[in-house]
C-alpha positions in Angstrom: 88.5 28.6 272.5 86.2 25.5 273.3 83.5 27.4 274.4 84.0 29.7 271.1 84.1 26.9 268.9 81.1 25.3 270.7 79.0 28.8 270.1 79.7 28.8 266.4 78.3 24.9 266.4 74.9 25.8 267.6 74.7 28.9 265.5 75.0 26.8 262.7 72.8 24.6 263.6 70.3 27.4 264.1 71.1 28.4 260.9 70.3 25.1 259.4 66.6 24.5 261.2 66.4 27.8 260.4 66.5 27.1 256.5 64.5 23.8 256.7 61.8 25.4 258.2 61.5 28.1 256.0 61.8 26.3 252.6 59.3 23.7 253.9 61.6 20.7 253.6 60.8 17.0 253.8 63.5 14.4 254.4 60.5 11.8 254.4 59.7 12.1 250.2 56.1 13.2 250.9 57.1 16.8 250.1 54.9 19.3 247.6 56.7 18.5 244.9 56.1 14.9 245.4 52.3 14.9 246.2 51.5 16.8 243.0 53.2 14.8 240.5 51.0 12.5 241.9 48.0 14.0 241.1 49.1 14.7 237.7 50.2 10.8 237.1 46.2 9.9 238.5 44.7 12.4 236.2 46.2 11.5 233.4 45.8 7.7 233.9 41.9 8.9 234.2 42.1 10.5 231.1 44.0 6.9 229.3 40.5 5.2 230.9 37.9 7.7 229.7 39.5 7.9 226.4 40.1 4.0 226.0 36.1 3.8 227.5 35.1 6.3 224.5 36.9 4.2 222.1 35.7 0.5 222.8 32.0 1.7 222.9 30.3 1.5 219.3 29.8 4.5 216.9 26.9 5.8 216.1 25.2 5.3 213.0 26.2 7.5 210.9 23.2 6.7 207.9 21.5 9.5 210.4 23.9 12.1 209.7 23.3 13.0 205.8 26.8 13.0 203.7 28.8 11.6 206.1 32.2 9.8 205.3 32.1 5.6 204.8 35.4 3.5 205.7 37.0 1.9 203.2 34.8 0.1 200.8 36.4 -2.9 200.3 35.6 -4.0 204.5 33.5 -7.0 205.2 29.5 -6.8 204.6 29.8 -8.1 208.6 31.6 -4.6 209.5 28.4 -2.6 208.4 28.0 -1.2 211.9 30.9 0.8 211.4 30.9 4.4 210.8 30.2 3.7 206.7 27.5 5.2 205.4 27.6 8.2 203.1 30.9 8.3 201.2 34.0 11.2 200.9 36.2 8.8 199.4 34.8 5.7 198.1 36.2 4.1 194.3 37.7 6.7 192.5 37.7 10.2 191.0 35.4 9.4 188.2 33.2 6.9 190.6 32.2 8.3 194.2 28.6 8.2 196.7 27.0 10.2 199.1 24.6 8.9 201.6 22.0 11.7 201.5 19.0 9.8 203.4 17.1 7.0 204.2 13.7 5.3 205.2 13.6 3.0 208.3 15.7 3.7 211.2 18.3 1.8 212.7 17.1 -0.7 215.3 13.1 -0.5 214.6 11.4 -3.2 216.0 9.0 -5.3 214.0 6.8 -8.3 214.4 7.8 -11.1 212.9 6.7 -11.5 209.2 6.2 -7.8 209.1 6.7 -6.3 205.3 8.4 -2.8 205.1 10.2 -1.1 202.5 14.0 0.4 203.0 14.9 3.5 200.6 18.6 5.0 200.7 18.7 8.2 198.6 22.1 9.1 197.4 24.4 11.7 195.7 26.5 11.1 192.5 29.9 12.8 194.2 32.1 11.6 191.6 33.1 12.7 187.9 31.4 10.0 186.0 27.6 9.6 185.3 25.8 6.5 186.9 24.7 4.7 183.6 21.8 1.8 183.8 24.6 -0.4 183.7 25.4 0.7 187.3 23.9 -1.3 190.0 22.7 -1.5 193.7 23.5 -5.0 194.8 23.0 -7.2 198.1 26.4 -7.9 199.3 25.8 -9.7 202.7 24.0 -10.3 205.7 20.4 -10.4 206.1 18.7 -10.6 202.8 14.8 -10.5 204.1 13.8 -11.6 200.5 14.8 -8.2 199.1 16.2 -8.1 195.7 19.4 -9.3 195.1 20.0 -6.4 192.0 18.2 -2.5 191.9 19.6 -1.6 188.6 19.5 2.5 187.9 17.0 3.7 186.1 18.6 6.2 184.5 21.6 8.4 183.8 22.5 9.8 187.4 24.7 13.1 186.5 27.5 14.3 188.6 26.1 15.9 191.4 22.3 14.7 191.0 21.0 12.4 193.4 18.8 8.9 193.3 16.7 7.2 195.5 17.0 2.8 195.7 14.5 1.0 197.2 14.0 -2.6 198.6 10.6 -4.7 199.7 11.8 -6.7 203.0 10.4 -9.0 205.0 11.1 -9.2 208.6 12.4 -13.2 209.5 10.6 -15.1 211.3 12.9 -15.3 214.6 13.6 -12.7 217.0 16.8 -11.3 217.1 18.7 -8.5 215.2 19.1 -8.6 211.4 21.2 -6.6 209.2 21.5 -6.6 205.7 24.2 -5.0 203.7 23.8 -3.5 199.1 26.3 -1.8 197.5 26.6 0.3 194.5 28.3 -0.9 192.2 29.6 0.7 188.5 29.3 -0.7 185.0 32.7 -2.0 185.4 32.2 -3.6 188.8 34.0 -1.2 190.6 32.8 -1.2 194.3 31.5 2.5 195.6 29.9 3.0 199.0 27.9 0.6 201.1 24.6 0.9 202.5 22.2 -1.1 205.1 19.5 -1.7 206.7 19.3 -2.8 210.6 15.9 -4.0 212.3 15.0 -6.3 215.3 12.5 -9.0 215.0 10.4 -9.1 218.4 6.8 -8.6 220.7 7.6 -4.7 221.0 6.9 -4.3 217.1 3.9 -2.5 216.1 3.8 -3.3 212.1 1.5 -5.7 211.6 2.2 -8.5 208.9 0.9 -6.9 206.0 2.1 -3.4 207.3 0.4 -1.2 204.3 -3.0 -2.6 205.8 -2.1 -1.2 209.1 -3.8 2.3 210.7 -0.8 2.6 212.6 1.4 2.6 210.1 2.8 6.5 208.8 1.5 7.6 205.6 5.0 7.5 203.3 6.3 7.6 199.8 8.9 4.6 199.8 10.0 5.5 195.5 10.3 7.7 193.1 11.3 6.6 189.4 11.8 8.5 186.6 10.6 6.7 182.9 13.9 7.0 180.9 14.3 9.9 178.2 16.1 9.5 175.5 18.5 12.8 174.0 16.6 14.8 172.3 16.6 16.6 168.8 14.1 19.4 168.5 13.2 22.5 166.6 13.7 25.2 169.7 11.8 27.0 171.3 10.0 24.3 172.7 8.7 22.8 176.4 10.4 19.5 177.8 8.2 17.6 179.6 9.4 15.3 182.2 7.7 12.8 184.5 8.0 10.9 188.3 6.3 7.7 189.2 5.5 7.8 192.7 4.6 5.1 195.0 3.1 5.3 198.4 2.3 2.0 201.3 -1.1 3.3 201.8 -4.1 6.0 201.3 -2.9 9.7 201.6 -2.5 12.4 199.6 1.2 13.7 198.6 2.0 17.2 197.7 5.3 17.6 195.8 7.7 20.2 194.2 9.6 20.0 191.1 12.9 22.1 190.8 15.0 22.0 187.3 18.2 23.7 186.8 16.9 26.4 184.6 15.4 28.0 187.6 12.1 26.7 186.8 9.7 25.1 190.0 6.3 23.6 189.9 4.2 22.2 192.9 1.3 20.0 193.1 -0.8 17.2 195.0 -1.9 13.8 193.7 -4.8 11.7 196.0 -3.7 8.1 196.8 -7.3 6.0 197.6 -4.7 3.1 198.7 -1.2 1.7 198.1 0.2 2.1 194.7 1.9 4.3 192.0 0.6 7.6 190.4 2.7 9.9 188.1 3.4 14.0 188.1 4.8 15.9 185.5 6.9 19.0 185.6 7.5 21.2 181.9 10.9 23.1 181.4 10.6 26.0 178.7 13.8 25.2 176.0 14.7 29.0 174.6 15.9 29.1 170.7 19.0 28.1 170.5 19.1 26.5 173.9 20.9 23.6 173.0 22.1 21.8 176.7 21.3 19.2 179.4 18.2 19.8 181.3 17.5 18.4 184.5 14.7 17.8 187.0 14.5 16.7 190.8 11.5 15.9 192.8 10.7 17.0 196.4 8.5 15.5 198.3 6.9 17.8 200.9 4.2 15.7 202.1 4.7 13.1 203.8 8.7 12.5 203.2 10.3 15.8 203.6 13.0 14.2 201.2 14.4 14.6 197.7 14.2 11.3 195.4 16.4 11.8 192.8 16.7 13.5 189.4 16.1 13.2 185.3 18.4 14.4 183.2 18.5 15.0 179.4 20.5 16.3 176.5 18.7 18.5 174.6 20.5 19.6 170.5 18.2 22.2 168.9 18.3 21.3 165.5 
C-alpha cells in the first residue's frame, strides 16, 4: 500500500517535470513572454524620442514651398520662423493670400552694408479684390531701411497675383536679421505675413553697392503695372496694356504676356544698366464684348517667375 502510494508520487511528479519542460516554463519571470514585452516597451520609448527629436528641431521655411499654409496671422512679427508663409486661411472669406514666390533666400550671407532688393509675389485667394487702399506694411523685426508702406498699385482680382518689393540694406553688424511686412486690407484687416531672413558676415559676396557687382545674378527685382481706369468704348476695338520693369543691372529680359482671352505675346527688351523699361501687350475686344480683361507678365529670362496682373472693366458702349 506504501510502496503503491509512493509509485503514484513519483509518477506525478514525472508528470509535472514532464509538463514544465515541455511548455518552456520559468518560475524565475525572465520567461518569453516577459522578454518581449520588453522589447516592445524599448521600441516604443524609441519611437517617444525620435518623435519628440523631430518635433523640437525647427521647420523648414516654408516661403520655399510655393502656396503653402501660414499659422495664424495674428502671431508675433518675432514668430516669423514658423511655418507662415503662403496662406490657406488667413482674414476671411472675402480677404485671403497666397505666398506664390520670392527673391532672396532664407539665410543668404551678405557683407555688411550690402544693398539687395526682397520681392514676395503673391496670390489674391480670397473673394474680395485688393484695392490701392490695401497695403503691404513692415510689421516687425529688422527694418534694413526698407519702406515702412508698399501700397498696391492696382486692383488685384480674385485669383490674380502681385509682386511687392522692398530696397534693403544689410546692418552694419554681423549677425542674423529678420524682418517681418504684412498685407494688410483697406479696412486694416491683417492677411498673411511675409519676411525676409539674411546674415550679415565675411562669407558674403555682394559687394556694397551690389548692382555694381560682376558677381552679382542678372535679375528683375519688379514689375508694376500703370493704373487703368474702366473703360467705355465703341467695340470692336484693341486694349492696350503695359508693365514697368526694373532690373539691378545690364542684361537683356525676354518676357511673355498671357491675358484671359486666350491671347499671348513674347518679347525682349535690352537693359545697358540698372533701371526701368516698359513692354506692352494688346488684347483684341470683339463687338459686343463688354467684360473684365486681364493681363499677367512672365518673366522667362532671368526670373522664371510671374509678377502679377492688370485688370480692367471694359462696357462697350
Amino acid at each position: 500500500m506504501f510502496k503503491h502510494r509512493r509509485l503514484c508520487n513519483l509518477l506525478l511528479i514525472g508528470l509535472l517535470l514532464i509538463t514544465v519542460i515541455a511548455c518552456d516554463i520559468s518560475f524565475d519571470g525572465n520567461d518569453e513572454k516577459s522578454s518581449q514585452e520588453d522589447i516592445e516597451i524599448q521600441l516604443t520609448v524609441a519611437s517617444l524620442q525620435r518623435t519628440q527629436t523631430a518635433a523640437a528641431a525647427p521647420p523648414e521655411n516654408s516661403q520655399k514651398q510655393p502656396e503653402d499654409a501660414q499659422p495664424d496671422q495674428d502671431s508675433d512679427a518675432d514668430d516669423s520662423s514658423d511655418d507662415d508663409s503662403g496662406d490657406d486661411s488667413d482674414g476671411s472669406a472675402c480677404n485671403s493670400s497666397k505666398f506664390v514666390s520670392e527673391t532672396i533666400a532664407d539665410g543668404t550671407v551678405y557683407p555688411a552694408g550690402a544693398a539687395f532688393t526682397k520681392t514676395w509675389t503673391l496670390r489674391n485667394a480670397g473673394d474680395c479684390d485688393w484695392t490701392t487702399d490695401y497695403k503691404f506694411v513692415f510689421e516687425g523685426g529688422d527694418q534694413m531701411g526698407g519702406d515702412s508702406t508698399v501700397n498696391v498699385p492696382s486692383v488685384v482680382n480674385p485669383g490674380e497675383t502681385i509682386t511687392f518689393s522692398v530696397d534693403l540694406k544689410a546692418p552694419a553688424t554681423s549677425g542674423d536679421y529678420t524682418g517681418v511686412w504684412r498685407l494688410k486690407a483697406a479696412d486694416g484687416e491683417k492677411l498673411g505675413k511675409y519676411w525676409v531672413k539674411i546674415t550679415v558676415g565675411s562669407g558674403g559676396t555682394a559687394p556694397a553697392d551690389e548692382e555694381e557687382s560682376p558677381s552679382t545674378p542678372f535679375a528683375v527685382t519688379s514689375v508694376t503695372y500703370p493704373h487703368i481706369d474702366d473703360i467705355l468704348c465703341i467695340c470692336p476695338t484693341t486694349l492696350g496694356v503695359a508693365a514697368n520693369v526694373t532690373v539691378n543691372k545690364a542684361g537683356t529680359v525676354t518676357y511673355i504676356w498671357d491675358d484671359n482671352k486666350g491671347g499671348t505675346s513674347t518679347g525682349s527688351v535690352v537693359f545697358d544698366a540698372a533701371g526701368t523699361k516698359t513692354v506692352h501687350h494688346s488684347i483684341p475686344i470683339p463687338g459686343g464684348g463688354d467684360g473684365t480683361y486681364s493681363a499677367s507678365l512672365y518673366i522667362d529670362v532671368p526670373n522664371h517667375q510671374f509678377f502679377g496682373s492688370i485688370s480692367v472693366d471694359v462696357d462697350c458702349s
